[in-house]
N, C-alpha and C positions, 0 to 999 in steps of 0.2 A: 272431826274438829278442824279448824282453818284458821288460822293465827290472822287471816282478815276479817273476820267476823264483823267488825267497825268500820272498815273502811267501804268507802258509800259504791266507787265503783266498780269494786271488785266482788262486793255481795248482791250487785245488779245481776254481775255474770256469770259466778260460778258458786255454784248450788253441785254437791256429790248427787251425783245420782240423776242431773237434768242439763238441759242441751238449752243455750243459748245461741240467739245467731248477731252477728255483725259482719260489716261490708268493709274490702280495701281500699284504699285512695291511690287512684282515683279511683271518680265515682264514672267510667267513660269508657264503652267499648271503641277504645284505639286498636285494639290487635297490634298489631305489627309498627303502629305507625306514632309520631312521638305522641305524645299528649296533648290538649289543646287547653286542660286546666281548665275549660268552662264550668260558670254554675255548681261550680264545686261546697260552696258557701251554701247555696240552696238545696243541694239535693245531699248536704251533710245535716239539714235542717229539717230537713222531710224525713230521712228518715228517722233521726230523732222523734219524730210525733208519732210514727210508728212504732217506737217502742223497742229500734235494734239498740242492744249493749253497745256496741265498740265503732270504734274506727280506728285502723288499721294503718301505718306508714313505714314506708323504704328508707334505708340507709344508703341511699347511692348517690357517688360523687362523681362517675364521667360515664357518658354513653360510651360504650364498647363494642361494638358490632362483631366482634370477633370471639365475644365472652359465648353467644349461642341461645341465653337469653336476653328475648329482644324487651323485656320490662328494664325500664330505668329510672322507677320508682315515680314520686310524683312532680318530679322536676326540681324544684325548690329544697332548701334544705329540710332537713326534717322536722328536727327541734324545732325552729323557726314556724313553718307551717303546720306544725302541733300547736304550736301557741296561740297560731292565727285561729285556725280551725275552733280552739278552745275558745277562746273568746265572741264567737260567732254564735255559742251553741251553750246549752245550758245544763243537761246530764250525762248527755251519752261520755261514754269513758274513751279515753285515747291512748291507741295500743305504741307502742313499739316494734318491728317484726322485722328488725331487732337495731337496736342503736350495736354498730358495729368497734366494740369495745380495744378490738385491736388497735382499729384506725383514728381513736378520739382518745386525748389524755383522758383517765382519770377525773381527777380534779376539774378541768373544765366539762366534763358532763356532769359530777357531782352537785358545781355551781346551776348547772341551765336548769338540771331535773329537778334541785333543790328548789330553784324560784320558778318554776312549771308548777311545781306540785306549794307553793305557795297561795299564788294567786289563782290557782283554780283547784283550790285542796279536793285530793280521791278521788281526781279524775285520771289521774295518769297508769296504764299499767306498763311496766318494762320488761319490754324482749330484748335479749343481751345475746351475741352473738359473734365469732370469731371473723367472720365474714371470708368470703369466696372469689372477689371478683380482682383478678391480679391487675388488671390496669390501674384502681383505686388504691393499690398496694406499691405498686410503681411512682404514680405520681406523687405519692407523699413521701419515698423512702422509706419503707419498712416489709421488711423481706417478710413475702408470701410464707415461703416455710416455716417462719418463728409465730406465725398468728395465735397455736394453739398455745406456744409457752405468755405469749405475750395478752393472750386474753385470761388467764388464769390470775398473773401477776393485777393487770389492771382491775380482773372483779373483786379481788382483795383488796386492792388499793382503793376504789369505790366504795367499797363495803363499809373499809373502815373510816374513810373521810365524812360520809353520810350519817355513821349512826353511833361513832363515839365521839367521847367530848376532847377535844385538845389530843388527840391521838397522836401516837409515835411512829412514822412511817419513815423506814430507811427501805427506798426500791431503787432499781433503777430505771423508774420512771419520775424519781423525786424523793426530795426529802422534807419530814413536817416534824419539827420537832418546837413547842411551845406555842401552835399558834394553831386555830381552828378555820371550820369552815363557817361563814354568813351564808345565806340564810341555811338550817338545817330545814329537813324535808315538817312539812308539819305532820304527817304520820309516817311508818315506813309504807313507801313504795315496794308491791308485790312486784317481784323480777324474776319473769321467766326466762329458761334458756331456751332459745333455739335451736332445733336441728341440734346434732351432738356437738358444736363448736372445739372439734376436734379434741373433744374428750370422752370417756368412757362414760357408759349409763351410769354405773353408778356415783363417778363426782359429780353428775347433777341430778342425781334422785338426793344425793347426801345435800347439796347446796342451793339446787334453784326452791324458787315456789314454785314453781308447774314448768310443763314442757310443752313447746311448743314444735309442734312437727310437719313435717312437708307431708301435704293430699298424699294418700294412696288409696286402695280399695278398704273397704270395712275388714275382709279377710286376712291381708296385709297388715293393717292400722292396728289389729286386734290384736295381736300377737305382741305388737310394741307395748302396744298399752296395757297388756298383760304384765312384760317382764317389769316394765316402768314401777309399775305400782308396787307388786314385789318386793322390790328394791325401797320405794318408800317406805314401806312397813318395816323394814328390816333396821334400816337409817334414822329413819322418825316415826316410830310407832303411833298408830290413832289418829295420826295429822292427814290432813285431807290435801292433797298438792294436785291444778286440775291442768288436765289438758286440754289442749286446742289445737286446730290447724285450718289454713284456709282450704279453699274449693273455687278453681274459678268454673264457672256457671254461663251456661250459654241459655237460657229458660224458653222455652218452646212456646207458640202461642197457643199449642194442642194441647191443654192442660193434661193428656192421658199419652202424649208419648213417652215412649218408654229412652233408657237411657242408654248414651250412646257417649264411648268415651272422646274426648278434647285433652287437648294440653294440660296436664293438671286438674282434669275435673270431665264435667260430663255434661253434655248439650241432652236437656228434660224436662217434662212435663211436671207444672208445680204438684198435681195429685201423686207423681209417681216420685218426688222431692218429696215430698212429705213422707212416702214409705222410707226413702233411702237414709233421708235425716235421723228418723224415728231407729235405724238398723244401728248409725253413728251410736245414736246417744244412748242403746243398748248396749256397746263396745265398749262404752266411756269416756266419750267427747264430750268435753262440758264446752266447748263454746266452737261455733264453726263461722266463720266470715269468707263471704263469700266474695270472689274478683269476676267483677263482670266484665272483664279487658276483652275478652273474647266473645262477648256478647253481640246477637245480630239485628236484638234490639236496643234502642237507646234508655240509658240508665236509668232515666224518668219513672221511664214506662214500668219496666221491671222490678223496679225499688218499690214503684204503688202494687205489682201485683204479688208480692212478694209482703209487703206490708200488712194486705188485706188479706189474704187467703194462706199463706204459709206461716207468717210472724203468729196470730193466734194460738197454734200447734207448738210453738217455741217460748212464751214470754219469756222477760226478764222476770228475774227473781223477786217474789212479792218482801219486802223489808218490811 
């Protein structure tokens, strides 16, 4: 059972027991180098007609060169170019991965996500997340080591600004006593946690709607995804809560090479993607998006071969 069963973009994606695919943004093998944000409209268009669920965006506020990871999301702010993105495109669903709840009041993302998921109702899904990166912690003022107390505080305080009426919030991130929030969401928006956000498995098998977790191998994955679900059962009996995580993807033009691993993922042939996917979504990956940042062909290319020959093997979920 899935307490999204209604909402349009989320029953695109995640079906118990089946493996959707979606891409991250950018859509642009930069590697290393910053992003140039071309054609991002287009080829967020294309694969739309292919039929990928999602599209995926970063929460990063300053390149860091020093942090190790050289992604620094997709330039622009997120929310903002969620919105653009949404407006470009017509079903596909647009992820969060993850709006970093330490570093954004509450309340001002309650308002953005509230009128996101307005004007382009159940398309939004949200990844919520503690976040990592200490310069964006720096710059704002707010100490790196309080993130897990301070993301805890703010999903409550989110929680309750979104989905009760005239709510009574004494935090110390504010106070709401007699007065509500405009616009509320027009369904609830499914929020998943990211990575543990400095919390234990089980305060987000008890609290999130799915989990969204960092690539690792299927042997690895498996084991998470085991205890995870466990823990669901235990918290919310019979409720279906799905997992996800990305894969960045280097796609072979030997459609039969075998896989060889990269940064976060693995440079392969789509025939032998197609085994590896199928292995996933025997673990229990209900949705995988793929980052073609380290890709050695252009995004074009890949998103059509990927489209045509992999995406079948995967649909979105028939409603």
């Amino acid at each position: 059972m899935s307490i999204f069963s209604n909402h349009y973009g989320y029953s695109r994606m995640y079906k118990e027991g089946e493996l959707t695919l979606g891409l991250h943004i950018p859509l642009e093998n930069y590697q290393f180098e910053t992003p140039t944000m071309k054609k991002q409209v287009e080829l967020s268009q294309l694969a739309e007609s292919y039929g990928f669920t999602g599209l995926w965006l970063r929460d990063v506020v300053l390149d860091d060169p020093s942090f190790g990871d050289p992604a620094i999301g997709q330039i622009y702010d997120m929310l903002i170019y969620l919105t653009y993105l949404a407006s470009q495109t017509k079903e596909i669903a647009l992820g969060t991965a993850a709006v970093v709840l330490s570093l954004r009041h509450p309340l001002r993302v309650a308002k953005e996500i509230a009128t996101i998921d307005q004007l382009f109702p159940e398309r939004l899904i949200m990844g919520v997340s503690s976040g990592d990166r200490r310069a964006d912690f720096d710059g704002l003022n707010i100490k790196h080591e309080e993130r897990g107390k301070r993301f805890v505080e703010s999903f409550n305080f989110l929680n309750q600004v979104l989905y009760e009426e005239y709510p009574s919030i004494e935090s110390s991130l504010g106070l709401i006593q007699g007065s509500n929030l405009v616009p509320k969401p027009h369904k609830r928006i499914p929020t998943m946690i990211t990575g543990y956000a400095q919390q234990t498995m089980e305060w987000f098998a008890e609290h999130g709607d799915g989990w969204i977790y960092y690539p690792r191998t299927p042997h690895l994955q498996a084991k998470a995804i085991e205890n995870w679900r466990q823990l669901v059962k235990e918290y919310h009996p019979g409720v279906f809560k799905p997992f996800s995580q990305p894969m960045h993807l280097d796609l072979s033009e030997d459609p039969n090479e075998m896989p060889a691993p990269i940064r976060l993922g693995f440079r392969i042939g789509r025939n032998r993607l197609i085994e590896l996917l199928n292995i996933y979504k025997e673990i229990g990956v209900n949705h995988l998006f793929f980052a073609l940042f380290d890709s050695r062909r252009p995004a074009e290319e890949v998103i059509q071969e990927l489209g045509e020959e992999v995406l079948p093997h995967f649909p979105a979920v028939k409603l």
